[in-house]
C-alpha positions as CSV (number, residue, x, y, z in Angstrom):
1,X,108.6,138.9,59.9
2,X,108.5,135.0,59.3
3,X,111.5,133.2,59.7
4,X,113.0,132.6,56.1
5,X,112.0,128.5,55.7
6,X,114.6,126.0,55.0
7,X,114.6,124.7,51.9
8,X,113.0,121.4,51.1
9,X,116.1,119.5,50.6
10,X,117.7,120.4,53.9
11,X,114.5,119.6,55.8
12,X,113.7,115.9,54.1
13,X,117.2,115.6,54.9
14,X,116.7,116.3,58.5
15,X,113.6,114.1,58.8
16,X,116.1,111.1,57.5
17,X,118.3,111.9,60.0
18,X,115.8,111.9,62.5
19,X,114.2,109.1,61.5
20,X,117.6,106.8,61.3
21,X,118.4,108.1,64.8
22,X,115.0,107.0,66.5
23,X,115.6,103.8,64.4
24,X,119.3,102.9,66.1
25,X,118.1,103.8,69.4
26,X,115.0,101.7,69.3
27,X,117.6,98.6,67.9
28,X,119.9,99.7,71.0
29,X,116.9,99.6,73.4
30,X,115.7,96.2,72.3
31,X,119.2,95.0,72.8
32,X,119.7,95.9,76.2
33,X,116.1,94.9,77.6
34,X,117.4,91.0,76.3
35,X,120.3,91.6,78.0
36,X,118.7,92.8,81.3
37,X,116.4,89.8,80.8
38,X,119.5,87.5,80.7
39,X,120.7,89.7,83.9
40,X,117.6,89.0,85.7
41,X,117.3,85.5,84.7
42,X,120.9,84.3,85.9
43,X,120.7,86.9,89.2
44,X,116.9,84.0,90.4
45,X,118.8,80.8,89.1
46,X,121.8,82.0,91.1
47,X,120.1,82.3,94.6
48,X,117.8,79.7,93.8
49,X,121.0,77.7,93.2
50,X,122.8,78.8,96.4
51,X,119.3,78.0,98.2
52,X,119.7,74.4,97.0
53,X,123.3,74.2,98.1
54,X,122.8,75.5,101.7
55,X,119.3,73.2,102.3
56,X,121.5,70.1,101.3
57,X,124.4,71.4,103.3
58,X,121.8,71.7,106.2
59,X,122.9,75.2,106.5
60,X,120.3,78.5,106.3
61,X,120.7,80.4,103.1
62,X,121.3,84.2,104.0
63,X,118.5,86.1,101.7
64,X,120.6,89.0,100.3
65,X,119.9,92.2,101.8
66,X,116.8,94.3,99.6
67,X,118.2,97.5,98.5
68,X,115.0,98.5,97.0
69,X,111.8,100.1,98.8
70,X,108.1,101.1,97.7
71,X,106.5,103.2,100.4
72,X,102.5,104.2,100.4
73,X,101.1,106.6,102.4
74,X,97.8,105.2,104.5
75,X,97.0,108.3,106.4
76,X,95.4,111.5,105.7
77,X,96.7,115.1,107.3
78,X,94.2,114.8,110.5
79,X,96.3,115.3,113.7
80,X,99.4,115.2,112.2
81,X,102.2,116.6,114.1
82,X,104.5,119.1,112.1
83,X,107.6,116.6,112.0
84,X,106.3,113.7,110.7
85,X,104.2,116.0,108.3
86,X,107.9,117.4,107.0
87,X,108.8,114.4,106.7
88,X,106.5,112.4,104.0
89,X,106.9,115.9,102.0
90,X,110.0,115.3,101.8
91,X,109.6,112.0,100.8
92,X,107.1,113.2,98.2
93,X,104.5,111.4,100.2
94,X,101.3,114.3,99.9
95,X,98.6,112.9,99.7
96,X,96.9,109.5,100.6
97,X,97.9,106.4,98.7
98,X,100.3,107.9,97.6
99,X,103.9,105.7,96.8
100,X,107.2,106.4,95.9
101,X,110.1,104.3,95.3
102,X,113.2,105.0,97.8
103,X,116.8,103.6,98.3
104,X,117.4,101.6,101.6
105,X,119.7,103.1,103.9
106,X,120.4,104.5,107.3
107,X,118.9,108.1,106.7
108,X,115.8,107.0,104.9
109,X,115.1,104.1,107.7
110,X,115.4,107.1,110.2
111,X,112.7,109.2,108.6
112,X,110.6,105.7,108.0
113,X,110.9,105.5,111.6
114,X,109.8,109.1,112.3
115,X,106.1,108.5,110.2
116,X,105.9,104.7,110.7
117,X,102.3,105.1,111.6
118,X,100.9,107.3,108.3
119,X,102.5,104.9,106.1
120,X,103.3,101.4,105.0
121,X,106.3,100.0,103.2
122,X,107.9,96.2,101.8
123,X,110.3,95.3,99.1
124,X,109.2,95.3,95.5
125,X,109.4,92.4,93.2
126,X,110.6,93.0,89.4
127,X,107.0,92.1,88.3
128,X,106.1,94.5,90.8
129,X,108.3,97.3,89.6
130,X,107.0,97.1,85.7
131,X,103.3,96.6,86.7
132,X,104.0,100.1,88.6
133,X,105.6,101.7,85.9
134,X,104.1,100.9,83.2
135,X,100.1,100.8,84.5
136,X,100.7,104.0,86.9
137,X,104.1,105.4,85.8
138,X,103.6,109.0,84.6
139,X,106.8,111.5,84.0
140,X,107.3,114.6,86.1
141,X,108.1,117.5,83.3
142,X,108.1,121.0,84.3
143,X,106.2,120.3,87.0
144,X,103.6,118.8,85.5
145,X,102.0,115.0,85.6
146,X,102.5,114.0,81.9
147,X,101.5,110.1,81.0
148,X,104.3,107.9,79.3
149,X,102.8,107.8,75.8
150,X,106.8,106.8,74.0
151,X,110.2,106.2,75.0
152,X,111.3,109.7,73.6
153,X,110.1,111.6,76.5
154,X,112.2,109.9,78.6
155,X,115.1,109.9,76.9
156,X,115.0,113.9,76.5
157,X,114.9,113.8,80.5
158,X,117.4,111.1,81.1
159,X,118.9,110.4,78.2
160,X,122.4,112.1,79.1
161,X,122.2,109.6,81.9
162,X,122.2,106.4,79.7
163,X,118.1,105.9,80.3
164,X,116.6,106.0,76.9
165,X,113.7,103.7,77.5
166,X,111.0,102.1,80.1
167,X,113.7,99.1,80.7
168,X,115.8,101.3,81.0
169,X,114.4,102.9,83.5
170,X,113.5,100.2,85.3
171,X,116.8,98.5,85.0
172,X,117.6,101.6,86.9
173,X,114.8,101.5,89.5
174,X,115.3,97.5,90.5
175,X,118.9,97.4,90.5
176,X,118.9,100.8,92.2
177,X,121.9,102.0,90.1
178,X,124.1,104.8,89.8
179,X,121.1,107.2,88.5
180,X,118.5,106.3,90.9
181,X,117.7,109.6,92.5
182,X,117.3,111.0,88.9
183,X,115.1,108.0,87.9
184,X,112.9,108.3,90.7
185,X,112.6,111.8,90.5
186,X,111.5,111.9,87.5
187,X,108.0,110.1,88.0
188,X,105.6,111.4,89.9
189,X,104.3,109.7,92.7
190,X,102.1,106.7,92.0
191,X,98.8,107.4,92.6
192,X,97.0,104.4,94.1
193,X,93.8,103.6,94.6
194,X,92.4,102.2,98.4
195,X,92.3,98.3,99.1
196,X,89.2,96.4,98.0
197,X,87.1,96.4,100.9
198,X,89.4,98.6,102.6
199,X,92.0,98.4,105.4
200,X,91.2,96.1,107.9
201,X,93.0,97.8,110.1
202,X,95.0,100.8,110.4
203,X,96.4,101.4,113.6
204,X,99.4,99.4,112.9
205,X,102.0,99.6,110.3
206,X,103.0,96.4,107.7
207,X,106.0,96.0,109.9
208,X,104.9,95.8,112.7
């Protein structure tokens, strides 16, 4: 048997409802991305600021420390010892050019250490962070690589954490805030494409 339809009244009332709630949080969106603006705006004319002050000073101006990584892997699964193969699964690192976003600290640096050769790492600019997202960013949902077509889909993942938007999220990512884990989690590794030309050389890492 069909479910017994609601009547017409009920549903256009419904479809207000919904309609005045995607309309607040869109307001509430707009209004936070002009005030992360404003957050990242004063955050460069502060250090710029305290750069100025220690060069005529004659002192060295300590760069504050990154908290933010983006790690791609460079290497395929050829001759890969079992550790460091554990390793860049765990850091969702499966397959070649592949990059994830990850926290910096000590246990993260460890595994970095342990696969230093099969990938490369630095530390992400904002423009960095929303060219990623936004050109490669797709959502991880049910286990499946789904593109991010509107903000709705992620605030139905992350919406109980405050994230209701692409600023949002990468208010989150950049500033590496309380929500991180679930932030990152919930894209799916960026799938990059090889260098122009490609590498020049690969037997040494970035850092070193």
């Amino acid at each position: 048997r069909r479910p017994p339809e609601e009547a017409p009244e009920e549903k256009q009332k419904a479809v207000a409802a919904a309609k005045k709630d995607a309309a607040e949080q869109r307001e509430a969106l707009k209004k936070r991305t002009q005030e992360y603006e404003k957050e990242y705006a004063d955050h460069e004319k502060k250090l710029i600021d305290l750069r100025r002050e220690a060069k005529l000073g004659g002192n060295f101006f300590v760069e504050p420390e990154a908290k933010l990584l983006f790690v791609i892997r460079i290497k395929g699964i050829i001759k890969m010892a079992p550790k460091p193969r554990k390793v860049l699964q765990l850091l969702r690192l499966r397959q070649l050019h592949n990059g994830v976003f990850l926290k910096v600290n000590k246990p993260i640096l460890q595994m970095l250490k342990l696969v230093q050769p099969y990938v490369t790492y630095g530390y992400p600019s904002l423009k960095t962070v929303k060219e990623l997202v936004y050109k490669r960013g797709f959502a991880k949902v049910n286990k499946q690589r789904i593109p991010i077509s509107d903000n709705e889909l992620i605030a139905a993942k992350l919406g109980e954490k405050g994230i209701h938007g692409m600023e949002d999220l990468i208010h989150e990512i950049y500033t590496v805030g309380p929500h991180f884990k679930q932030a990152s989690n919930f894209l799916w590794p960026f799938k990059l494409s090889a260098p122009r030309g490609g590498f020049k050389c690969k037997r040494h890492g970035y850092c070193e």
